[in-house]
C-alpha positions in Angstrom: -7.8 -16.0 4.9 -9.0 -18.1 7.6 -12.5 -19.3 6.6 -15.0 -20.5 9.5 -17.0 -23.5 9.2 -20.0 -23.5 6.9 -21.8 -25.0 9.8 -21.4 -21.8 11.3 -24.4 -20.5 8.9 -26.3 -23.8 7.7 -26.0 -27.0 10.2 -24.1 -29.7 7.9 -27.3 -32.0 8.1 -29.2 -29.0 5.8 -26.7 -28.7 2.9 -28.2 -29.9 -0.3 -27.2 -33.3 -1.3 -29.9 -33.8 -3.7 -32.4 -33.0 -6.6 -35.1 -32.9 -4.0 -33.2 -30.9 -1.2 -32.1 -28.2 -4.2 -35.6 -27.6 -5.3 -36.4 -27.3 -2.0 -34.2 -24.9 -0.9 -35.0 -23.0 -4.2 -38.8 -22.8 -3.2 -37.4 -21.4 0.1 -35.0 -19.1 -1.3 -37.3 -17.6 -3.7 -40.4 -17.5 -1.8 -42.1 -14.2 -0.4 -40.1 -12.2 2.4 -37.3 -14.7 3.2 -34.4 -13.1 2.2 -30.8 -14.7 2.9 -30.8 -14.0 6.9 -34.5 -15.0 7.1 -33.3 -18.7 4.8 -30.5 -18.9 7.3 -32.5 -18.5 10.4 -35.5 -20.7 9.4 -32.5 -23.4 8.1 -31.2 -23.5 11.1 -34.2 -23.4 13.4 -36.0 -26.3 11.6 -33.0 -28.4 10.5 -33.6 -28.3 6.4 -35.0 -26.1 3.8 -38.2 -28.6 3.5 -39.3 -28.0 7.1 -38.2 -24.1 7.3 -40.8 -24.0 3.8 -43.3 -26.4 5.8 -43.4 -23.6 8.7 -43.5 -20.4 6.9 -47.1 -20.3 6.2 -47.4 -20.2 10.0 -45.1 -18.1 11.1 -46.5 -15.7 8.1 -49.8 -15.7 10.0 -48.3 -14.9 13.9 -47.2 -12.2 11.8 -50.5 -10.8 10.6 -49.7 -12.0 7.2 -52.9 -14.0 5.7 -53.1 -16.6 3.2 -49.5 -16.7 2.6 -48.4 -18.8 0.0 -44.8 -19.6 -0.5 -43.1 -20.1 -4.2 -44.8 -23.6 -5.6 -43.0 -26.6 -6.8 -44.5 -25.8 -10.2 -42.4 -22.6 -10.2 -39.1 -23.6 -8.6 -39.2 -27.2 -11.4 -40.2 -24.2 -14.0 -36.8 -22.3 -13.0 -34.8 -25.4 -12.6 -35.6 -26.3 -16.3 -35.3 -23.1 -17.2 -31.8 -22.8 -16.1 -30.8 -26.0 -17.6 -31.7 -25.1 -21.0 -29.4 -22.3 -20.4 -26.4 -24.8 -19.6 -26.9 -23.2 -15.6 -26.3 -25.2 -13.0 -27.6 -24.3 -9.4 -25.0 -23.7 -6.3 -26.7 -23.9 -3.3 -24.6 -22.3 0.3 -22.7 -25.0 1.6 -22.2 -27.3 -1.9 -18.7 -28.5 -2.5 -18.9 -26.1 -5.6 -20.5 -22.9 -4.0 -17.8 -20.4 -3.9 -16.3 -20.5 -0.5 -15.3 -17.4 0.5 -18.9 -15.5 -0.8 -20.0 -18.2 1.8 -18.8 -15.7 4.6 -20.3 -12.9 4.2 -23.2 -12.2 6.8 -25.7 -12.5 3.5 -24.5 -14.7 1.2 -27.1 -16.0 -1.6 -28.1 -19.8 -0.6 -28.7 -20.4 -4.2 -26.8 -19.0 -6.9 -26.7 -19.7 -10.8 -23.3 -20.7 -12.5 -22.0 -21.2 -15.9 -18.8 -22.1 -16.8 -16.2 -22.8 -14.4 -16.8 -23.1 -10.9 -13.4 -23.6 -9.4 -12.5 -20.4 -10.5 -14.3 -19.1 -7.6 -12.0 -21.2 -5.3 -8.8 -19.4 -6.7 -7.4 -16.0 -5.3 -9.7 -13.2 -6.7 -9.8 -9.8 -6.8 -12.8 -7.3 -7.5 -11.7 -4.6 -9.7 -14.6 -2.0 -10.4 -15.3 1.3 -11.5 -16.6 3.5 -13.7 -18.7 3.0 -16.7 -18.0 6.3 -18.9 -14.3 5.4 -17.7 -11.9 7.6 -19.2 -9.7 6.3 -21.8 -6.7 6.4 -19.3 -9.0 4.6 -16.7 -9.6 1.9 -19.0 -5.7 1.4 -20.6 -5.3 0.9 -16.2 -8.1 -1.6 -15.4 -6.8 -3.6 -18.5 -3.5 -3.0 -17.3 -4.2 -4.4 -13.8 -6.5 -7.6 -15.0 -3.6 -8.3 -17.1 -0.9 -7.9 -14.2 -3.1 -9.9 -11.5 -3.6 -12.8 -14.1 0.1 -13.3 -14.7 0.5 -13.5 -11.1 -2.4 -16.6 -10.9 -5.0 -14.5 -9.4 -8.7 -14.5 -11.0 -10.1 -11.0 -11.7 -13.9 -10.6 -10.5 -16.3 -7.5 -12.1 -19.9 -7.2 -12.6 -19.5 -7.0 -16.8 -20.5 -3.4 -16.9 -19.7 -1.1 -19.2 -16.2 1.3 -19.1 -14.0 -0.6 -16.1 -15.9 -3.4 -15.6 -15.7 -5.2 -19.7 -11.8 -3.6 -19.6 -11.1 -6.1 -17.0 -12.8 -9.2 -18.0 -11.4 -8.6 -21.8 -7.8 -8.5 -20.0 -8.2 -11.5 -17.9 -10.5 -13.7 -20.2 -7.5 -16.2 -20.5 -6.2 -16.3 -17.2 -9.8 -16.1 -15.3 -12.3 -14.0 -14.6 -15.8 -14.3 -13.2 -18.8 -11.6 -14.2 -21.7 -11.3 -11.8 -25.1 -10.5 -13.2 -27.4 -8.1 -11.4 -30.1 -9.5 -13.0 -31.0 -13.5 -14.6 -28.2 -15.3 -15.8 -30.1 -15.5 -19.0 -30.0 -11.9 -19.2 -27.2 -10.2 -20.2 -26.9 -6.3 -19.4 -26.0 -4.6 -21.2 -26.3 -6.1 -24.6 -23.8 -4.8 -26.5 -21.7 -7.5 -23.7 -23.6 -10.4 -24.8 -20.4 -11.8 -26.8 -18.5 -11.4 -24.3 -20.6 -12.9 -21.7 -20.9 -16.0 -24.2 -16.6 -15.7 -23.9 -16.5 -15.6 -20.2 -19.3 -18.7 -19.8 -16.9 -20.8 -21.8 -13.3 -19.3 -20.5 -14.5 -18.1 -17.0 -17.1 -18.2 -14.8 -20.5 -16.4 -14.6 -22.9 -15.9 -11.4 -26.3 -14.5 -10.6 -28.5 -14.8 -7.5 -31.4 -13.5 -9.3 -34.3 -15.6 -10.7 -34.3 -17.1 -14.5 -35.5 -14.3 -16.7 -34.8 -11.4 -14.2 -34.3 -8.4 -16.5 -31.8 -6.1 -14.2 -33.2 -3.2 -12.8 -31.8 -0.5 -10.3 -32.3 -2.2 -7.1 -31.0 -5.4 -8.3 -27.6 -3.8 -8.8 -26.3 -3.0 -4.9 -27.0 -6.7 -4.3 -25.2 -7.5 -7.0 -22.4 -5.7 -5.5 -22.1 -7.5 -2.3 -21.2 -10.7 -4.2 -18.4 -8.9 -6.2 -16.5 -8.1 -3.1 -17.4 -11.4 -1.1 -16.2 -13.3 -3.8 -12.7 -11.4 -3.8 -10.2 -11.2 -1.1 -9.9 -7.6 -1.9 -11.8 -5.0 -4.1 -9.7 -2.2 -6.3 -12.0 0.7 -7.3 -9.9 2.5 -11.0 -12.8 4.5 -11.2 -15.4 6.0 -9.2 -17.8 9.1 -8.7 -18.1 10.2 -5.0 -21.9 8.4 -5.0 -21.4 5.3 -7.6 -22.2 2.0 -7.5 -18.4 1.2 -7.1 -18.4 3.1 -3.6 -21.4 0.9 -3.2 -18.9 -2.3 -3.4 -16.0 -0.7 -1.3 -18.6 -0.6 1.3 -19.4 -3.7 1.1 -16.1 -4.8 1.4 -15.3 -3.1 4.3 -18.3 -4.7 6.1 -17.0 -8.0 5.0 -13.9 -7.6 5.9 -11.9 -7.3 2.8 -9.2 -5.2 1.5 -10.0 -1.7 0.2 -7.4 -0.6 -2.8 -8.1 2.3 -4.7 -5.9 4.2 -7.9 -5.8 7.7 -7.3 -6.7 10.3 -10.0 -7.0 14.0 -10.8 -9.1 15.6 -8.1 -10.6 18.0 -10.8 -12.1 14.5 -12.4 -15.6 13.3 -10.8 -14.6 10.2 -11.9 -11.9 10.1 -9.6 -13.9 11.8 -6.7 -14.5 8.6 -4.9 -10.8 6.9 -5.4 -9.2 9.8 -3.5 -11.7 9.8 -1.2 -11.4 6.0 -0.6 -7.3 6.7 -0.1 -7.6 9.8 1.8 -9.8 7.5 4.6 -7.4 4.9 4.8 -7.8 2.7 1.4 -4.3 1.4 -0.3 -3.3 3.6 -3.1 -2.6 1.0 -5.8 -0.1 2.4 -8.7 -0.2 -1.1 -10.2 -1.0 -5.0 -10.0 2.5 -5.4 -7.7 1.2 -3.0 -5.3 -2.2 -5.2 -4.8 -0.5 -8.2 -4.4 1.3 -6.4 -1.7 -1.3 -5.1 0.1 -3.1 -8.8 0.0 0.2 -10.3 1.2 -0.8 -13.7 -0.3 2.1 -14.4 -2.9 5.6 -11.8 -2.7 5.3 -9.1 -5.1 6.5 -9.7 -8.9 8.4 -7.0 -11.0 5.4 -5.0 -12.8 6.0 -1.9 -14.7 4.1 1.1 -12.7 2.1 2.8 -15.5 -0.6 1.7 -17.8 -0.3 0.6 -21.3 -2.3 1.2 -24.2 -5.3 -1.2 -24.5 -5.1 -2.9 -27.7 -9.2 -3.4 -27.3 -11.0 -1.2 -29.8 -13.7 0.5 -28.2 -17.2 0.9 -28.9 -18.3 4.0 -30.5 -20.9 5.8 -28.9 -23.2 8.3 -30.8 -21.5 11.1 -32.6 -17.7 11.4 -32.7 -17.6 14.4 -30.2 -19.1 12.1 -27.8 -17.1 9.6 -28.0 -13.6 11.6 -27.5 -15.0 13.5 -24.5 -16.1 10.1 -23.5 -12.3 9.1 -23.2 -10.9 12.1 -22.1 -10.7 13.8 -18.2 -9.0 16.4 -17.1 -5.4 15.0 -17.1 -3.4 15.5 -20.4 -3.1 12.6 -23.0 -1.3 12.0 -26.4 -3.7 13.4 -29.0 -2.0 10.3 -31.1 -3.3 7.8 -28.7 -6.7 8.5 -28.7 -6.8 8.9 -32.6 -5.0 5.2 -32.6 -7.4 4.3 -30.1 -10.8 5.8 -31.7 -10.0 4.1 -35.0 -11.3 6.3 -37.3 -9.7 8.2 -40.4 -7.0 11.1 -38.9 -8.6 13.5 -40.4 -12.1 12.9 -39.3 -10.9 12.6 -35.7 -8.7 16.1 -36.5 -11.7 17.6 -37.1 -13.8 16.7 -34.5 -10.6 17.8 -31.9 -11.0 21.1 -33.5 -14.9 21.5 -33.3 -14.2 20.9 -29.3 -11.3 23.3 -29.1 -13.4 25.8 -30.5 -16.8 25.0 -28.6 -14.0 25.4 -25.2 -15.0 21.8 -24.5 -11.3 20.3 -25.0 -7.9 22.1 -24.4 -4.8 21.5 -26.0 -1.5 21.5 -23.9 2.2 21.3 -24.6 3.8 18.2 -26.5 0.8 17.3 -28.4 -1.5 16.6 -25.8 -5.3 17.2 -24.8 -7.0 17.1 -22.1 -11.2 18.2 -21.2 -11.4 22.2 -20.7 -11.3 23.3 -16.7 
């Protein structure tokens, strides 16, 4: 992919070459109403972050907005210090080390937090996103396609959710993978992740736009999506509810003009709703890791087996038993053995609980040993 000048966004005299220039565009970055188009546009009408912060108390007041004050040195130097305790550094648009292809989308963040390995973001990724109460099929797939892209030198990108998103970083964690936060980069979400956001900040790479100490809400999330799919050259959606936050990325990527892949599922799952929906409008149907590659047409297409394997990650154990299995199971039939391997508990205790669902007509057994959620 052919990627235009950074100039194109922030004239080459602006970029941040120092201390003083990063705390500068910080102040700008984080101060009141200037979101990235508004830190674009006063950048490149004023020729630096300093004089676009110099003007905005100003233009605040042609605008009918009194005593504006913009962030303060003593904050953005509070931030800074902050984010160097954490072992942080800040990437601001333009930087050698800001990720290059984020830098194209039409809102890219002009400063970003990063911890661990930055050139990771200049390698081939790939967005793969989904579900969070993925199905234990769903899972055994994302793991299966981290795994698959990895071997074939390609960095898997995910936003360290639950479900799809910790499949994939788990599978790629030694042949790269970046997590980006929705909210502070000191604050991982959810917690039960924290080890293996410590993992990924020493393996891999991890990003986020929002201020030090930002606990994530639900408006930080969406946001967080855009930088998924403008890190990636393409995004794969394994999982996805007809209105999710994954459709939320595809969308994304579509306006940023990235490749849409999506795996297809059983159209009496919800969890699949938004994958056929994506594939029915056009998205590629993606059976396994060669079949991305393809569609990306960056490297030719390696031998990959089509289905998913069992992943060998145990699985955290939600509240109560019965939760858990109808956690991992959807409408399609699976092995009743699997999921007893995969649940790690006693076979009789897991036996049991199979049973109290038959009965309650949650869970329905079919032929060959096999179970699936009652329809």
């Amino acid at each position: 992919m052919a990627l235009p000048p950074i100039s194109a966004k922030i004239p080459v005299a602006a970029i941040a070459k120092s201390d003083a220039d990063r705390l500068a565009w910080l102040r700008l970055a984080r101060s009141r109403r200037v979101g990235p188009a508004t830190f674009i546009r006063l950048v490149r009408e004023h020729g630096s972050a300093a004089a676009g912060l110099a003007a905005l108390p100003d233009l605040a007041a042609a605008s009918g907005v009194s005593s504006y004050q913009s962030f303060s040195h003593a904050q953005a130097e509070a931030e800074i210090s902050a984010g160097h305790k954490t072992g942080a550094r800040l990437l601001c648009l333009g930087e050698a080390d800001y990720p290059p292809l984020l830098a194209t989308i039409p809102d890219p963040p002009p400063v970003i937090w990063a911890i661990g390995d930055v050139t990771l973001a200049k390698r081939p990724n790939v967005a793969l996103v989904g579900a969070r109460n993925a199905s234990s099929l769903g899972v055994r797939m994302a793991a299966k396609l981290a795994t698959g892209l990895g071997e074939a030198q390609y960095c898997v990108a995910s936003g360290l959710a639950r479900g799809i998103d910790t499949a994939c970083h788990k599978a790629a964690l030694e042949t790269g993978t970046i997590a980006v936060l929705a909210g502070g980069i000191d604050c991982i979400y959810p917690a039960e992740n924290t080890r293996l956001a410590e993992q990924i900040m020493t393996e891999g790479l991890v990003l986020s736009e929002a201020p030090m100490g930002t606990a994530p809400q639900a408006r930080h999330f969406p946001r967080r999506n855009r930088i998924i799919s403008g890190l990636s050259l393409g995004v794969v959606v394994i999982e996805g509810a007809a209105k999710s936050g994954s459709l939320i990325t595809a969308r994304d990527a579509l306006d940023q003009g990235r490749e849409v892949m999506a795996v297809p599922g059983n159209p009496m799952d919800a969890r699949a709703s938004g994958c056929n929906i994506l594939i029915r409008d056009g998205a590629a149907l993606i059976r396994n890791a060669g079949d991305i590659i393809e569609t990306l047409g960056q490297i030719e297409q390696t031998e990959l087996p089509l289905g998913p394997e069992p992943d060998k990650t145990p699985m955290p154990t939600p509240k109560g038993l019965p939760a858990q299995i109808l956690l991992l199971l959807g409408p399609t039939p699976q092995a009743e053995d699997t999921l007893i391997r995969e649940i790690g508990l006693p076979t009789q205790q897991v036996l049991d609980a199979f049973l109290d669902l038959e009965l309650s007509g949650k869970l329905a057994r079919h032929a060959g040993g096999m179970v699936a959620l009652a329809v």
